[in-house]
Legacy VTK file of the C-alpha trace (Angstrom):
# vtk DataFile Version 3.0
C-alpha trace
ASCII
DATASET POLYDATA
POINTS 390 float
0.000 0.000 0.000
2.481 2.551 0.848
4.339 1.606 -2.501
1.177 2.242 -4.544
0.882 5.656 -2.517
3.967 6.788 -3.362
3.668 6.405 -6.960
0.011 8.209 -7.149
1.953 11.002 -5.528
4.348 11.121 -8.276
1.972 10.718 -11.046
-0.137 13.801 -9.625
3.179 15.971 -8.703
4.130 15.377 -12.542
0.637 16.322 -13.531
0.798 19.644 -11.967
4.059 20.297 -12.956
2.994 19.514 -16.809
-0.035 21.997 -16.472
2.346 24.404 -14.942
4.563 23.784 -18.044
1.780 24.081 -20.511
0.398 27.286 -19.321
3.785 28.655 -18.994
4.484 27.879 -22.906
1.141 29.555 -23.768
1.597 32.697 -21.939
3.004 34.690 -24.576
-0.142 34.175 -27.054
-2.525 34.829 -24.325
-1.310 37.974 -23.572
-1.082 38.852 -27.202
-4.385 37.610 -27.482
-5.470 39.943 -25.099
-3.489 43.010 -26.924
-5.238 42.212 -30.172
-8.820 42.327 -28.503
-9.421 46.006 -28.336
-8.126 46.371 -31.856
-10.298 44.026 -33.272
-13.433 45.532 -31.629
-12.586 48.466 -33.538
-14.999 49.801 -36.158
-12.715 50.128 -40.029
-14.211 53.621 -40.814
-12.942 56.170 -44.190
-12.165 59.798 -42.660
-11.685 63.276 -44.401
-10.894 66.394 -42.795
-12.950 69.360 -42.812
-11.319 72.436 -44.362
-11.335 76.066 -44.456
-12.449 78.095 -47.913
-14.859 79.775 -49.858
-18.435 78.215 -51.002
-20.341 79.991 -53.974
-24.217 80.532 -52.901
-25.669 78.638 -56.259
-28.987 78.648 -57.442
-29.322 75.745 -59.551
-32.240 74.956 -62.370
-32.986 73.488 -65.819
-32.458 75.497 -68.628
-33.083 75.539 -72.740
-30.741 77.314 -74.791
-32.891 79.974 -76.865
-31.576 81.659 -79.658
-31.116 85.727 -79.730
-33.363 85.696 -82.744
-34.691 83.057 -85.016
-35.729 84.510 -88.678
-37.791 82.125 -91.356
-36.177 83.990 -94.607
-38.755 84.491 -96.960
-38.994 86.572 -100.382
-40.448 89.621 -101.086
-41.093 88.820 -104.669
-42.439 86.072 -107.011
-40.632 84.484 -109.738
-38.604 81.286 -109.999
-34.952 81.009 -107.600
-32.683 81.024 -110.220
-29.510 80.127 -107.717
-29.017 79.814 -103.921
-25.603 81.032 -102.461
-25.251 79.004 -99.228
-25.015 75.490 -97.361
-26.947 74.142 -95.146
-25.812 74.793 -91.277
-23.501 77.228 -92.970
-22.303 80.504 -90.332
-23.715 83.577 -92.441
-23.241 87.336 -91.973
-25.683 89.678 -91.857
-26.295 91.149 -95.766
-24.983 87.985 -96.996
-26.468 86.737 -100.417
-28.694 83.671 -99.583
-30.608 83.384 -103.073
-31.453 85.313 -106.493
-34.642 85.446 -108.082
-34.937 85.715 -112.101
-34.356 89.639 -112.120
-35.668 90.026 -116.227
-39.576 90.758 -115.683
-38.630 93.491 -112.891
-35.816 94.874 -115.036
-38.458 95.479 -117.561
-40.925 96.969 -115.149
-38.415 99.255 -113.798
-37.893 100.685 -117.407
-41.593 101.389 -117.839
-41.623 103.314 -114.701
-38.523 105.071 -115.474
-40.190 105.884 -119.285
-43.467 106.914 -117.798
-41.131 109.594 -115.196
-39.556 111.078 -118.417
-42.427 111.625 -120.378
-44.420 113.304 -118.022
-41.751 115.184 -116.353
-41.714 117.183 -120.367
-45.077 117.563 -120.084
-44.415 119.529 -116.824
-41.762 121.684 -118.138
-43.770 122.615 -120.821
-46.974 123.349 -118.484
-44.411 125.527 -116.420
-42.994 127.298 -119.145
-46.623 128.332 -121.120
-47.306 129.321 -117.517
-44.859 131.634 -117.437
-46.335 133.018 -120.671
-49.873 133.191 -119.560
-48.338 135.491 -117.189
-46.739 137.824 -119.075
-49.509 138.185 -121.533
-52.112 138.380 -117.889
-50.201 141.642 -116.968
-50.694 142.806 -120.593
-54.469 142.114 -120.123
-53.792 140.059 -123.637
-55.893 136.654 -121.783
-58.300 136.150 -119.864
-57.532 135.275 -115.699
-59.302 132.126 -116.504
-56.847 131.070 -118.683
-53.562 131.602 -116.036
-55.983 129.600 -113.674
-56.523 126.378 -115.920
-52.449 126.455 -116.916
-51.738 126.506 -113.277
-54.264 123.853 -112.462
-52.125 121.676 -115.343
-49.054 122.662 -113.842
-50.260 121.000 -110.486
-51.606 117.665 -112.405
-48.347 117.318 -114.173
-46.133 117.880 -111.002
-48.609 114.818 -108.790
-47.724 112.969 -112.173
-44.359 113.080 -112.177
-44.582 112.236 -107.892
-46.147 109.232 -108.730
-44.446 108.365 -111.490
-40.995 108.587 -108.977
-42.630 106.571 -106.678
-43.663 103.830 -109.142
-39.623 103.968 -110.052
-38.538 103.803 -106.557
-41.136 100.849 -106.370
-39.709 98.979 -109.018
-36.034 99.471 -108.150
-37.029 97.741 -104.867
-38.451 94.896 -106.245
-35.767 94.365 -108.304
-33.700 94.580 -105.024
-35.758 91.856 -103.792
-34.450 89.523 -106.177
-31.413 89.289 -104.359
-32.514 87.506 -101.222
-30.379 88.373 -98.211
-29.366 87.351 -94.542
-31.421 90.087 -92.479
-29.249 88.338 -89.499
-25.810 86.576 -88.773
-26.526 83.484 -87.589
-26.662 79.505 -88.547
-29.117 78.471 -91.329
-30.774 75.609 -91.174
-31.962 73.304 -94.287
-32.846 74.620 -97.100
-37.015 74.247 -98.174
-36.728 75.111 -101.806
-34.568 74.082 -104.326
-32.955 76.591 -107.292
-35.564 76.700 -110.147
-38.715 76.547 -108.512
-41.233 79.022 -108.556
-42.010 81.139 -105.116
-44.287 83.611 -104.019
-44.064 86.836 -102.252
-44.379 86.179 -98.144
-44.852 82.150 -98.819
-45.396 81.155 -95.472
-42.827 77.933 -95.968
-39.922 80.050 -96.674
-36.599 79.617 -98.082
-34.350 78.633 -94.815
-34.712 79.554 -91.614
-31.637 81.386 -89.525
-30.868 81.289 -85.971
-28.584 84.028 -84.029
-26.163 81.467 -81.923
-23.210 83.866 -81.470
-24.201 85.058 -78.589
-26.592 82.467 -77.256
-28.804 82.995 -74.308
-30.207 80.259 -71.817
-33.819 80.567 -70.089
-34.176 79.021 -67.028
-36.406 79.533 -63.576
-36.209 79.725 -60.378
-38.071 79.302 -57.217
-39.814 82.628 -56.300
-38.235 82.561 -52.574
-34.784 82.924 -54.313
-35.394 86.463 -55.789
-35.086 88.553 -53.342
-31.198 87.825 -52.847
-30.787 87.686 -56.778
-32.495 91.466 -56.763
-30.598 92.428 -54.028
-27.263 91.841 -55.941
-28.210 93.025 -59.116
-28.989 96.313 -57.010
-25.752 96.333 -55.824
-24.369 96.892 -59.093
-22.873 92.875 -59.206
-22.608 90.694 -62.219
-23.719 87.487 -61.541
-22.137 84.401 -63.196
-23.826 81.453 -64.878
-22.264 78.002 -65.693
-23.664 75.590 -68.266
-23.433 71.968 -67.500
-24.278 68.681 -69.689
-27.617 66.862 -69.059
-25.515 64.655 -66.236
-24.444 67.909 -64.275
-20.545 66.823 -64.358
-19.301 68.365 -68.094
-19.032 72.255 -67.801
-20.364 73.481 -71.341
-19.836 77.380 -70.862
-19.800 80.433 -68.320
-22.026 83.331 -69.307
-24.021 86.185 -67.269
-27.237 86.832 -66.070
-28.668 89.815 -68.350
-32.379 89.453 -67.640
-35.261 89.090 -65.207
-39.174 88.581 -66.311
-41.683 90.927 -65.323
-43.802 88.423 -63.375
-43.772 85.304 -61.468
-46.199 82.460 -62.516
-48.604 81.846 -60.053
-48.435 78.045 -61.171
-45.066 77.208 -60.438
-43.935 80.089 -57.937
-41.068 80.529 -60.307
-39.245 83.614 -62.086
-38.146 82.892 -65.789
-34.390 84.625 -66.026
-32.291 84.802 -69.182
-28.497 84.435 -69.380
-26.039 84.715 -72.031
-23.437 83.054 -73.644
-20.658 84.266 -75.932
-20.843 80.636 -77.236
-17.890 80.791 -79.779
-17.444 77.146 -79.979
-20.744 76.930 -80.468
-21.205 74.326 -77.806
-24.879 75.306 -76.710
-27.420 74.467 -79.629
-30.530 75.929 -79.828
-33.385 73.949 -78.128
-30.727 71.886 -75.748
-31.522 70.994 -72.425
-28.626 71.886 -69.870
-28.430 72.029 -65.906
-27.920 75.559 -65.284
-26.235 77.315 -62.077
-26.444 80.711 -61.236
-24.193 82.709 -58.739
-25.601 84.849 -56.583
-22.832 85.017 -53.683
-19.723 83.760 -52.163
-19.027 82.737 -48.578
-15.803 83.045 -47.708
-13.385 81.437 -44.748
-16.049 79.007 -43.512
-15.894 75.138 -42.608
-16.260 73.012 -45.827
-16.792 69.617 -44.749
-17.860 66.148 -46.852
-21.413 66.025 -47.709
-20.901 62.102 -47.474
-20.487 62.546 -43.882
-23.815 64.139 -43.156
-26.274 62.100 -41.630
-29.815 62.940 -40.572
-31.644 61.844 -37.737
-34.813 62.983 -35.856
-32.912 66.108 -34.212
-31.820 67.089 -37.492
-28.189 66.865 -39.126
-25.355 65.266 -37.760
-21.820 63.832 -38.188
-19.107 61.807 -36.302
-16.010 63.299 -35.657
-13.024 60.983 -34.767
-10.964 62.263 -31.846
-7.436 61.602 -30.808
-8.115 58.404 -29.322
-9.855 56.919 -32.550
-13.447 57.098 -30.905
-15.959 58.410 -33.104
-17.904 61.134 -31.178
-21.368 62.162 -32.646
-22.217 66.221 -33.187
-25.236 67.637 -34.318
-24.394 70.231 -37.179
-26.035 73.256 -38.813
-25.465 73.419 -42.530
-24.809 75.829 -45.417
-24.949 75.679 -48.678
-23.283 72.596 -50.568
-21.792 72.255 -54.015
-20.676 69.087 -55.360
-19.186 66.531 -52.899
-19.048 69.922 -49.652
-21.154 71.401 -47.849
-20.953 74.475 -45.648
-21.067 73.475 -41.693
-21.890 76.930 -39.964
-21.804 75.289 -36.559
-20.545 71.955 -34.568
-17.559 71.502 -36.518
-14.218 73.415 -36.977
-11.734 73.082 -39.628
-9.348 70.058 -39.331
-11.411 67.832 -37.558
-11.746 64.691 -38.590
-14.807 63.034 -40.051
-16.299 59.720 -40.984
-17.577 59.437 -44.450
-17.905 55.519 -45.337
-19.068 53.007 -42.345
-21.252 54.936 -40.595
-23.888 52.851 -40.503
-21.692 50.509 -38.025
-20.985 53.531 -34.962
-22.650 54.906 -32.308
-21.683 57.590 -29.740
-18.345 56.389 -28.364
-17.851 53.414 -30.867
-13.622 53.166 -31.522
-12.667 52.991 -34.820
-9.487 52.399 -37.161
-10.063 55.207 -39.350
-8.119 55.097 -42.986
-8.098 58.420 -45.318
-10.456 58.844 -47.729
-10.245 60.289 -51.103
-11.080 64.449 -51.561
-13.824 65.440 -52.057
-14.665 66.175 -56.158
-16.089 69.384 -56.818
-19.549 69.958 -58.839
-18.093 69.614 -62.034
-15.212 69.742 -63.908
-14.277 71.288 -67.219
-14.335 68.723 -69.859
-13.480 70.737 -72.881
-10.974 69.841 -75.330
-8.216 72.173 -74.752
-5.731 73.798 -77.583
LINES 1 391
390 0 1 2 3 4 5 6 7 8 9 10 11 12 13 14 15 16 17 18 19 20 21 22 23 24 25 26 27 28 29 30 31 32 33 34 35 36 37 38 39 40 41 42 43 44 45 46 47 48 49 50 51 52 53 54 55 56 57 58 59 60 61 62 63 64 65 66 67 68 69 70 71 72 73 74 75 76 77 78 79 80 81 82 83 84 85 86 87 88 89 90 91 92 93 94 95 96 97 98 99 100 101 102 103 104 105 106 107 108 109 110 111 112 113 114 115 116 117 118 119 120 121 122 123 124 125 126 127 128 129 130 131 132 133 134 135 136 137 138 139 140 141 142 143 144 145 146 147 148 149 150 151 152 153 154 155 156 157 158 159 160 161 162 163 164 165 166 167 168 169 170 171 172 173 174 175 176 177 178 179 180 181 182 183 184 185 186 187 188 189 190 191 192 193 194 195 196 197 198 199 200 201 202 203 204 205 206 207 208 209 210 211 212 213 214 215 216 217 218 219 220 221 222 223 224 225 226 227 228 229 230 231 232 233 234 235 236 237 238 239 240 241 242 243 244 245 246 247 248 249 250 251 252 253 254 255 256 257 258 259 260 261 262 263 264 265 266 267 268 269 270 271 272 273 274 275 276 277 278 279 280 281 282 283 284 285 286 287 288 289 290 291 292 293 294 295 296 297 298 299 300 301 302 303 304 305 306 307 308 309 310 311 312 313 314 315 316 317 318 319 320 321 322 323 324 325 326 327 328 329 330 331 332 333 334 335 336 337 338 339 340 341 342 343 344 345 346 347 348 349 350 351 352 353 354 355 356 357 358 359 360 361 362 363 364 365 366 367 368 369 370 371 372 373 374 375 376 377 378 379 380 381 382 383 384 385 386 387 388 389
């Protein structure tokens, strides 16, 4: 018996000592185990910093590009187009030669008038000349006053004659000015809707080609009615405001003009003001009848707290945002905001430039969650300009 207790005793010392062994070998990776804990409780998060700068006050709307002036070209005369002197979507000056009618028949007429004119201006000089006569012989009591009367009455005919007669040569030197059909404006022209040798008539309401003014192009566009007040306010004070142009998507800038109009009235459907900008439009980027996301300058803030809008979240209290502080613990602050353009937007209180901000895992944090925060990419303004360059 007291062999067999011996041995037990053995067999349980070396037990003990084995466990002893065992946890002393695994010490190490349970205290690294325990280091890595809090970092894997951690919440992977993307951060940007808010910054300091200026934000433009925009009023953005929908816009068509509208033509200064669109003109159907039509002619004045009838007879058949004997030759047209432009292409179709061709850049024409004002006065330019568009098309020529077959001059001959008003050639002709304008001789007739111009024979008619001569004939009866010799009938006048010799009414004004016996006149003078009839006179002479008057104070020689040779005639009767009767006859001095009926010369001068003749004298008058002859002279209306000869006024109409100008007027019928003036008329016909027109029309034969009309045969030359010209641009009234500079401006695009569209496709042609006659061809050279067919007949047209004076004023046909189809018209030769029609020509739109798109150097300089304006852009209509409205805006809410709540928004005029500040656009008045700066026109008042002298300022030109600045449009932009963008592409259907909002990211291609097409052109920068200025606001040069205001309507006279709001429309009581839509509580919106109709405005008019304009465009220089060289490149002739803006076409007439596009569609294009318009935004209007009214203002610029300057030296305030731009921060991501990605990092705006809204709640039942209103706006918010999480701000990372320096021990990587995202702390939640209720923010008042500004105006926004692109991917910023104005904070006006709760956050100061170069704090740090969660914009991508949100949806994982909570008031005092920790986080591992990694840098996000900056923010992309509203649109950049996509034009070829030279």
């Amino acid at each position: 018996m007291r062999v067999i207790r011996q041995a037990g005793a053995l067999l349980g010392g070396g037990g003990l000592a084995l466990i002893a062994l065992a946890l002393l070998l695994n010490a190490p990776d349970n205290q690294a185990a325990e280091t890595r804990a809090p970092l894997s409780r951690r919440v992977a998060v993307s951060v940007a910093e808010a910054r300091s700068g200026d934000m433009d006050q925009l009023v953005t709307a929908l816009g068509t590009v509208t033509p200064r002036a669109t003109v159907t070209v039509r002619s004045r005369v009838a007879g058949p187009i004997v030759d047209l002197h432009f292409r179709e979507g061709q850049q024409v000056e004002k006065g330019a030669l568009l098309a020529e009618i077959d001059p001959r028949p008003f050639e002709v007429a304008l001789a007739q008038a111009r024979g008619a004119l001569a004939r009866d201006r010799a009938l006048l000089d010799n009414a004004r000349r016996d006149l003078a006569r009839y006179r002479e012989l008057l104070a020689q009591d040779s005639i009767a006053p009767q006859q001095v009367d009926a010369q001068t009455a003749l004298l008058a005919q002859y002279e209306g004659s000869v006024a109409a007669d100008q007027a019928a040569v003036d008329q016909a030197a027109l029309n034969l000015e009309f045969t030359r059909i010209t641009a009234p404006i500079a401006g695009r022209v569209g496709l042609r809707q006659v061809d050279a040798g067919n007949l047209v008539a004076a004023n046909d309401a189809q018209g030769l080609v029609t020509i739109t003014a798109t150097r300089p192009i304006t852009v209509v566009f409205a805006v809410p009615a709540d928004k005029l007040p500040a656009i008045r306010a700066r026109l008042a004070a002298g300022a030109r405001l600045a449009v932009e142009a963008f592409d259907r998507d909002g990211r291609a800038l097409l052109a920068r003009g200025e606001l040069v109009s205001l309507d006279n009235q709001i429309d009581v459907a839509t509580a919106t003001l109709r405005l008019r900008a304009e465009f220089a439009n060289d490149d002739e980027v803006l076409f007439p009848n596009q569609f294009v996301n318009v935004a209007l300058h009214v203002d610029t803030l300057s030296d305030v707290v731009l921060i991501p809008t990605a990092a705006v979240q809204r709640g039942q209290d209103g706006a918010f945002v999480y701000v990372v502080d320096a021990e990587r613990v995202a702390r939640l602050r209720p923010v008042t905001l500004g105006p926004g353009r692109g991917d910023e937007v104005v904070a006006l209180s709760g956050v100061a430039a170069g704090d740090t901000l969660v914009v991508e895992g949100v949806d994982k944090l909570h008031e005092g969650s920790p986080v591992e925060p990694a840098q996000a990419p900056p923010a992309r303004p509203l649109a950049e300009d996509t034009r070829a360059r030279p």
